[in-house]
N, C-alpha and C positions, 0 to 999 in steps of 0.2 A: 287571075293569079292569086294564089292565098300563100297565108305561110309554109304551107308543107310543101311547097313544089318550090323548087329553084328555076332559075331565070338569067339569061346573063346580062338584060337590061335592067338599069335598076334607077329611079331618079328619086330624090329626096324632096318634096313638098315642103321645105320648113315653115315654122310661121316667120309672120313680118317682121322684123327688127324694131320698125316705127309704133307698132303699138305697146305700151308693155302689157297691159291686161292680157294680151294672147301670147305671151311668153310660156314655155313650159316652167312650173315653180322651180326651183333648187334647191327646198328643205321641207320635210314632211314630218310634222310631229305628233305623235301619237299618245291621248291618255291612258295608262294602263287601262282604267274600266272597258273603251274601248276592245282591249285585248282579252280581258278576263270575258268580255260581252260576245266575242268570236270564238274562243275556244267553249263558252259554254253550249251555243247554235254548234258549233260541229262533236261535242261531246251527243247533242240531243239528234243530230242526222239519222233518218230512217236504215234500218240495217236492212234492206230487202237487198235480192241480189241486181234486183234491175234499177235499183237505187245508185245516185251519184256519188263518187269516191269524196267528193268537193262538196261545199256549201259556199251560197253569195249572198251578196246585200249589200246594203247600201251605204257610204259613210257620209255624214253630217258635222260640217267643221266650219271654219270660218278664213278669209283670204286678209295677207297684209296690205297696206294700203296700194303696194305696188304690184302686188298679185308674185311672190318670189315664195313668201312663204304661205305655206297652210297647215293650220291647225286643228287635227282631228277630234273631235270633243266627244260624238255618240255615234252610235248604228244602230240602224234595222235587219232582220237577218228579210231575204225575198224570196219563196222559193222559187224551186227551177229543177225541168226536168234534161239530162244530157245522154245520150249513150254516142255511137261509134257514127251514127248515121244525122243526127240531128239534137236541136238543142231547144229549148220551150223554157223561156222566162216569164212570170205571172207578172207584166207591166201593171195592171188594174191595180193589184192591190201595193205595187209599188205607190202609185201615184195617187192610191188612197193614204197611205202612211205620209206620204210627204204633206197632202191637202190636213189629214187629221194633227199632224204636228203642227200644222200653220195656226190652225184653230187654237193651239192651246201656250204660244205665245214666244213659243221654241224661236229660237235668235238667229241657230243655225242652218245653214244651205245647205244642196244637195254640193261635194267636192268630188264625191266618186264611188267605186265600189269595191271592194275585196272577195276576196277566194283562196282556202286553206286548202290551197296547193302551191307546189312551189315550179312547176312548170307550166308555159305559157304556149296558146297551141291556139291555131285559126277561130274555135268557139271564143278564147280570149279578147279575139279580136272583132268579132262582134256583140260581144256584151261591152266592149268599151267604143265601140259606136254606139250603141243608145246611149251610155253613162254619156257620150260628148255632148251629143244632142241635149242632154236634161243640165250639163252644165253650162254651155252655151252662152257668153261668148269665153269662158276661160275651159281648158285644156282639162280632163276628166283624170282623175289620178286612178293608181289601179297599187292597191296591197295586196302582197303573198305573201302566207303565210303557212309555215311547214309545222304543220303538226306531228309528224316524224322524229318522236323523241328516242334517244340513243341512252337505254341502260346506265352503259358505261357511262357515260356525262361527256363523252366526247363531241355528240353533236346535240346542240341544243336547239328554243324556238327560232326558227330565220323568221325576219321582219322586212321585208324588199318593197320597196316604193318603183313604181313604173310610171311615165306617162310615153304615150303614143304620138306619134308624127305618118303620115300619107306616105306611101310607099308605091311604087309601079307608073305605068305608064295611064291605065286606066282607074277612076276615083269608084272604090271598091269597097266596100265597108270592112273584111277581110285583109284589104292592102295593106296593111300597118306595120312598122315597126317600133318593137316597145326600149324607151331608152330607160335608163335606171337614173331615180332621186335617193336621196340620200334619207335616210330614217333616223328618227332620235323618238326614244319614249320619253316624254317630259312630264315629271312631277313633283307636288310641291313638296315642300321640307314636313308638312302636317302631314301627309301623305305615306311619309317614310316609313312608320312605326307598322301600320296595317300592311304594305305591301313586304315587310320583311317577315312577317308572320303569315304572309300568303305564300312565299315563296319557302323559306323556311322548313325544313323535313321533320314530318310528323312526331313530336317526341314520344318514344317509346314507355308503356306502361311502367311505373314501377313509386312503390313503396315510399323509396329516398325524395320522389319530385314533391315540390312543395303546391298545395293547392292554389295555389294561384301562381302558375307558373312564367306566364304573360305578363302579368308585374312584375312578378320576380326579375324577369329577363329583361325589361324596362326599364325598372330602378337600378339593374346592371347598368347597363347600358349610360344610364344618365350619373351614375356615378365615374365611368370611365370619363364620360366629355368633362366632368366636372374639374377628375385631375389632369385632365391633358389643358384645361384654360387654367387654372391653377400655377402647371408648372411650365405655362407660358410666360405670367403674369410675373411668377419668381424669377423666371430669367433675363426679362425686360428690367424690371428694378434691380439684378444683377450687374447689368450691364452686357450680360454676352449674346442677347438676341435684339436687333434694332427693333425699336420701336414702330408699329404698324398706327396710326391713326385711325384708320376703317377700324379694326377687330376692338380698338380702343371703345369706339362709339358702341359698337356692339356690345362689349360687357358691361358698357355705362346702361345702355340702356334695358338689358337684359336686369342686372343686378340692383338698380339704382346708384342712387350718390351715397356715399359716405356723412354724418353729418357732426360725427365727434371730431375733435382735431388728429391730426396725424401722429400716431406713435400712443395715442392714449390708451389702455388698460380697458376703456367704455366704448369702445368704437362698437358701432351696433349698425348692422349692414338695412339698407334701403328693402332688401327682401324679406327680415324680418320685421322692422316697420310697416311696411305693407299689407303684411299677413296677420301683424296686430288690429292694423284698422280694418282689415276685414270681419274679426275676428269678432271687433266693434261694432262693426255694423249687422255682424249677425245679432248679436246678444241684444241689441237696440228692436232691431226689427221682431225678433220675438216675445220681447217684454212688451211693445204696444200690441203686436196680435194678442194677447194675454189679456191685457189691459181692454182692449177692445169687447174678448170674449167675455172677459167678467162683468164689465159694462152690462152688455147685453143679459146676463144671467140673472143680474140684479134689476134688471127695469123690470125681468119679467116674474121677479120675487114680488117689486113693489104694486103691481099691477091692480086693484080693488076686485074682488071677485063677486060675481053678479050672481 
C-alpha cells in the first residue's frame, strides 16, 4: 500500500512513549545560511527537460538533550535522479560527504533531508526511509520548501517541517504518513544587519543615493534605536513609563557608567571614555612601532662597513 492509493484499513505504528530519544521533535529551527544554501542548489538545478522539478540533500544540525528540539546548522545538496516511473538517489557520495565532513571536525549530525517542493508524494516516502535509517535511533526530519514565489507578495518562501511515523498493515518503506513540526528561522541580533540587506529590494540607480548607501542605511537605522532608548530613558526619569530592570542593565552595559556627578555641566558618558582609551591605545601602539622601526634604521646606520 503506498501513499497514492487509499485503503479502508489503516493502523498507526507510533513510537514508544517510554523512550524519549525516539519521540518525534516539536520544534525545528533553521539558520538562514541553511536557506540561502538551498535556494542557491535549486537556483543552480540542471534545466534539461528529463531533469527533476525538486533538488534534495542532506541537513546537518544538532539534537536537545531530550531530543524535542533540533537545530539545523548546515547542508549538503545530494543528487538525485526522479521521473513518473522511478527514483535514483546517489547514497555513495551522500555518505562520502558525511565521512569527509567527519574528517574535518564538523560537530554536526546527520537530522534529515529537504526538498524545494512543497508537495509530498510516495518517492517522499522512500527518501525518508533511508534518511531514517542514517539517523537512527532518533526520527529523520524532512523540510519543504516552496520556491514558488508570487509577484504580487502575496505568497511568499513556505518553510514546512515534517517527520514520518509507519502507516498500514504491512512494514513498507512507502507506508508512511508525514505529520507536520513546527519551523522557526533563528538568528542572531549580529546577524540582522546582513540579512536585512539580503532581503531588502535592490535600490534603484540614481544620482541622489549617497555612495555608500549600506551605511548610510545603518547609521539610519542606529540612529532611530538610539532615539527610541533615549526617549525611553526620558520617560522613566519622567515618571510615566515603570521602570524595567532588564533594559536598565542593558543600557548599563551597552553605554557604560556615568562617572561625573548627577546634574553636572561635565558629565562625560562611559562611550566616550572608552573610545578615548582606544584612541590611546592606538597612538601608543604606533609610536613604539615607530620607535621600533627607527631603532632598526639606526643599528643599520651604525653598522662598521667592511
Amino acid at each position: 500500500m503506498s501513499l497514492d492509493t487509499s485503503s479502508s484499513a489503516l493502523h498507526l505504528n507510533l513510537p514508544p512513549t517510554s523512550s524519549a530519544q525516539l519521540r518525534p521533535p516539536t520544534l525545528i529551527t533553521v539558520h538562514p545560511s541553511v536557506v540561502a544554501s538551498i535556494l542557491t542548489h535549486h537556483s543552480r538545478r540542471p534545466t534539461e527537460a528529463d531533469s527533476s522539478s525538486r533538488v534534495i540533500g542532506t541537513l546537518m544540525g544538532s539534537r536537545s538533550d531530550n531530543g524535542q528540539e533540533i537545530d539545523v546548522r548546515a547542508c549538503f545538496a545530494v543528487p538525485h535522479k526522479e521521473d513518473e516511473n522511478q527514483i535514483a538517489v546517489d547514497m555513495p557520495f551522500q555518505q562520502g560527504m558525511v565521512q569527509l565532513l567527519g574528517k574535518t571536525g564538523v560537530k554536526e549530525s546527520i537530522v534529515g533531508w529537504y526538498a524545494t517542493h512543497p508537495t509530498l508524494n510516495a518517492y517522499s516516502a522512500l527518501i525518508q526511509n533511508y534518511f531514517s535509517n542514517e539517523t537512527s535511533p532518533y526520527p529523520s526530519i524532512h523540510l519543504t520548501i516552496d520556491t514558488e514565489l508570487d509577484p504580487s507578495g502575496n505568497k511568499g518562501l513556505g518553510i514546512k517541517g515534517w517527520v514520518s511515523t509507519q502507516l498500514g498493515l504491512s512494514a513498507k518503506a512507502e507506508n508512511c504518513v508525514f505529520l507536520p513540526v513546527p519551523v522557526v528561522v533563528k538568528y542572531a541580533e549580529s546577524e540582522k544587519a546582513a540579512l536585512n540587506l539580503l532581503t531588502a529590494p535592490a535600490p534603484t540607480p540614481s544620482p541622489a543615493l549617497p555612495p555608500l548607501s549600506t551605511l548610510s542605511s545603518s547609521l539610519n537605522q542606529l540612529s532611530e534605536l538610539i532615539d527610541q532608548s533615549l526617549a525611553y530613558v526620558q520617560s522613566v526619569n519622567a515618571g510615566t513609563t515603570p521602570a524595567n530592570p532588564e533594559v536598565g542593565r542593558y543600557l548599563l552595559e551597552g553605554l557604560g557608567r556615568w562617572s561625573a556627578a548627577a546634574g553636572s555641566e561635565e558629565d562625560e558618558g562611559g562611550v566616550k571614555k572608552g573610545l578615548q582609551d582606544t584612541l590611546t591605545v592606538s597612538y601608543l601602539s604606533n609610536l613604539v612601532r615607530s620607535q621600533v622601526e627607527l631603532a632598526g634604521r639606526l643599528a643599520l646606520v651604525q653598522q662598521p662597513t667592511q
